[in-house]
Backbone as CSV, one residue per row, in Angstrom:
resi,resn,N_x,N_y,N_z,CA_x,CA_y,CA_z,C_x,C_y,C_z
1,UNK,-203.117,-212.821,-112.309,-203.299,-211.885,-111.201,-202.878,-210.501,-111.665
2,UNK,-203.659,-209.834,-111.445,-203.358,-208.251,-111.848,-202.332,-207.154,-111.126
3,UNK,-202.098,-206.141,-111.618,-201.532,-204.928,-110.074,-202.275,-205.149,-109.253
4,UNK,-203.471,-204.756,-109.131,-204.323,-204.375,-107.758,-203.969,-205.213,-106.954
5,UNK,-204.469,-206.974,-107.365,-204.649,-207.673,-106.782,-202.821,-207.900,-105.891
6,UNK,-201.677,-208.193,-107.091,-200.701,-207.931,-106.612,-200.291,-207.029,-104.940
7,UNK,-200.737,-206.081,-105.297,-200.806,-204.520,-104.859,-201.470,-204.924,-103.460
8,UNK,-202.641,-205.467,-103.312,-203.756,-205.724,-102.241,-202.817,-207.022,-101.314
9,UNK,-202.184,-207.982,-101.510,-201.553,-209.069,-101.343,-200.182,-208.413,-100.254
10,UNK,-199.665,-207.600,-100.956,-198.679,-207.003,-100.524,-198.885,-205.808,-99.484
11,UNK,-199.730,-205.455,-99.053,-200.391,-204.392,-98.484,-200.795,-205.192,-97.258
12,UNK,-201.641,-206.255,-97.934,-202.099,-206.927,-96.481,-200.969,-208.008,-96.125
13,UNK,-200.322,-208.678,-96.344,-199.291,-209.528,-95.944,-198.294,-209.256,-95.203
14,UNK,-197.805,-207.809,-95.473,-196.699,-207.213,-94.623,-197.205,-205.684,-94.471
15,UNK,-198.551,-205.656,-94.206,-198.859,-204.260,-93.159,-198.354,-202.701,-93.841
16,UNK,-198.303,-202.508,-95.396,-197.905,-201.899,-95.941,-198.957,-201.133,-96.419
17,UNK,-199.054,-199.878,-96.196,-200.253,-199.285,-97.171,-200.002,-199.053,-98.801
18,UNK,-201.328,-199.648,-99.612,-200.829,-200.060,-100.775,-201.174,-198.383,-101.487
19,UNK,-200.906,-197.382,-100.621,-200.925,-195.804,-101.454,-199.086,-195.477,-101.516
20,UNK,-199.195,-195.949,-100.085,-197.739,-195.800,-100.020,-196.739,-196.280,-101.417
21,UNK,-197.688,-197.387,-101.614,-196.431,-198.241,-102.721,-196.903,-197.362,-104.162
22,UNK,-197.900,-196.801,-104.450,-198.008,-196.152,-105.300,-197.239,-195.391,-105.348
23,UNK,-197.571,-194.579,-104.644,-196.703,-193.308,-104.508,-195.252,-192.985,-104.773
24,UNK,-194.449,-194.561,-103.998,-193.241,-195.029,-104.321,-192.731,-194.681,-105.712
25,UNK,-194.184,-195.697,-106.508,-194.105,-196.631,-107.633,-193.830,-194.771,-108.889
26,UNK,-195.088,-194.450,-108.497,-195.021,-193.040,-109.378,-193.890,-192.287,-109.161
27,UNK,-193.497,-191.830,-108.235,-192.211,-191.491,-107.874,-190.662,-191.528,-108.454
28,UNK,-190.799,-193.082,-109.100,-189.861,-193.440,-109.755,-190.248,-193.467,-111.352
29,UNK,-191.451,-193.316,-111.562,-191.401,-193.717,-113.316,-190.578,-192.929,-114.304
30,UNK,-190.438,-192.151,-114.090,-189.435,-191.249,-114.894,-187.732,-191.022,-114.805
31,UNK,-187.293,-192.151,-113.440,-186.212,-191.910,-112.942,-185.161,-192.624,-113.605
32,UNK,-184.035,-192.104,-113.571,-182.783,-193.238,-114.051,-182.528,-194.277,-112.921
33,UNK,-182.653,-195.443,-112.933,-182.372,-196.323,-112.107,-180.728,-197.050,-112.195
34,UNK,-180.179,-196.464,-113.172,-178.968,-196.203,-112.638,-177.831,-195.284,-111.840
35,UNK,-178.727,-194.250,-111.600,-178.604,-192.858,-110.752,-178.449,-193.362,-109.148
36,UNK,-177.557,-193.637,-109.066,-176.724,-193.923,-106.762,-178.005,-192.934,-106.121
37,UNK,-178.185,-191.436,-106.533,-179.040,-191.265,-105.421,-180.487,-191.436,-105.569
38,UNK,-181.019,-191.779,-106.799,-182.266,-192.448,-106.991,-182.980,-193.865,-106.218
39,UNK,-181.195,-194.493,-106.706,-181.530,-195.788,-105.760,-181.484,-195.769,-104.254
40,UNK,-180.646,-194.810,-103.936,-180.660,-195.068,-102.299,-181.777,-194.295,-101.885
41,UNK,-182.609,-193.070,-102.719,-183.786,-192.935,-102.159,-184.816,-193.822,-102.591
42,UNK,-184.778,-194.179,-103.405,-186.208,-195.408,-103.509,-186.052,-196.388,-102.436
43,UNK,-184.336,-197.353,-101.864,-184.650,-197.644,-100.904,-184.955,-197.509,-99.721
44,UNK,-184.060,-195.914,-99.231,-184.596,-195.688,-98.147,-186.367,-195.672,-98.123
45,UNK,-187.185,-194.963,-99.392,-188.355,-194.849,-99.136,-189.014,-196.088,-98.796
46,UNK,-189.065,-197.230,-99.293,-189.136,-198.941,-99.175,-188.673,-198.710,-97.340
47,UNK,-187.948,-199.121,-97.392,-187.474,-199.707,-95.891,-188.256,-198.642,-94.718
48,UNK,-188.823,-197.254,-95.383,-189.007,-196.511,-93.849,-190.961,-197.076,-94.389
49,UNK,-191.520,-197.677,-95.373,-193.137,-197.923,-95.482,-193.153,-199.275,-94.778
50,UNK,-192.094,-200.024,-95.436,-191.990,-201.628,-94.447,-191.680,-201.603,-92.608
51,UNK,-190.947,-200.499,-92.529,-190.634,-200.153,-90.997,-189.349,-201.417,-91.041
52,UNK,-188.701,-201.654,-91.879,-187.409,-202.363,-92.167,-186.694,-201.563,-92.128
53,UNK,-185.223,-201.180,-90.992,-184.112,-200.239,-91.478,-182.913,-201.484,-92.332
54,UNK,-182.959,-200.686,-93.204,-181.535,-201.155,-93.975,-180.070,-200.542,-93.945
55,UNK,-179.383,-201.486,-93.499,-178.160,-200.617,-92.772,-177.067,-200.377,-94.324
56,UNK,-176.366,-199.267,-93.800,-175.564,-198.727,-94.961,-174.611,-199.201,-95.907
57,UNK,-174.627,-200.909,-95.201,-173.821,-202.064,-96.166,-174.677,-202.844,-96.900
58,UNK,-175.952,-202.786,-96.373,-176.765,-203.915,-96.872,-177.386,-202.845,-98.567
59,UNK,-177.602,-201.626,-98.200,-178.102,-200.629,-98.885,-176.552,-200.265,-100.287
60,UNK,-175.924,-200.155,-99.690,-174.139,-200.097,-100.537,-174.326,-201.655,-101.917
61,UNK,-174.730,-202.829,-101.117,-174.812,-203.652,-101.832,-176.117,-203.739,-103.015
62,UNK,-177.196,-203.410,-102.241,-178.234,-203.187,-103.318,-178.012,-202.169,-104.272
63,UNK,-177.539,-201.105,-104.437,-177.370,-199.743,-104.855,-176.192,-200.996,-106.059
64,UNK,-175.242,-201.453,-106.000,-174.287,-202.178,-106.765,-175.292,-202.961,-107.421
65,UNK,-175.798,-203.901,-107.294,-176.220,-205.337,-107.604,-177.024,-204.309,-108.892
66,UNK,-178.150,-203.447,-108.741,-179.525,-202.509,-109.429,-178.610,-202.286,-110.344
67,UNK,-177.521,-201.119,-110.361,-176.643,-200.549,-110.953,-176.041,-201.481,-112.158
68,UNK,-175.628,-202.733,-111.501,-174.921,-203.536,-112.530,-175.590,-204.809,-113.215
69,UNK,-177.013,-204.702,-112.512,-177.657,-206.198,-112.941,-179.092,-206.160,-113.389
70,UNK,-179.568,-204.544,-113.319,-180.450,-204.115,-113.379,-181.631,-204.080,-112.220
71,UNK,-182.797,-204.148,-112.211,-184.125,-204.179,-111.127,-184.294,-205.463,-111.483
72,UNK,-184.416,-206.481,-110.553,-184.819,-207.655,-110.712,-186.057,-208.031,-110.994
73,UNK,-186.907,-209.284,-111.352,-188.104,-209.145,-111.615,-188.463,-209.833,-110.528
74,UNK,-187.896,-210.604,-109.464,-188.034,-211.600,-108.386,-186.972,-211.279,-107.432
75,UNK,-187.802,-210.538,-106.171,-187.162,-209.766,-105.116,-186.647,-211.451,-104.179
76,UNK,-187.047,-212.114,-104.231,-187.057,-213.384,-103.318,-185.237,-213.433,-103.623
77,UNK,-185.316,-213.859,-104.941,-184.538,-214.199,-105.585,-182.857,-213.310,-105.202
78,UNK,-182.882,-212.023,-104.908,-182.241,-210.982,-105.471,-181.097,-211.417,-104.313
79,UNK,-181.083,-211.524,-103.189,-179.797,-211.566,-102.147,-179.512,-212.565,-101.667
């Protein structure tokens, strides 16, 4: 299975526009993902395209876990 298709799956499954996730996606390619305010804006950007708020403990913990364990490759997996 490819991006797109990836990309198309995720777009239609949870009501996400799949420009949005681009946009995300480009957004970050150049970024340090060990950088606190990189991560808390990539998640805030995530949680306001999903219409998920993530509260400031749940967000405290992800910002740790990225930081010390890296980007996971399996979000299922991650909490």
């Amino acid at each position: 299975m490819g991006y797109k298709n990836i990309f198309d799956d995720i777009s239609k499954n949870n009501n996400i526009d799949k420009d949005a996730i681009f946009n995300i996606a480009d957004s970050i390619k150049n970024k340090n993902l060990q950088d606190e305010k990189v991560l808390r804006k990539l998640i805030h950007d995530i949680s306001k395209i999903a219409g998920k708020p993530v509260s400031k403990e749940l967000e405290d913990k992800l910002v740790e876990k990225i930081r010390k364990d890296g980007v996971p490759k399996n979000f299922s997996d991650f909490l």
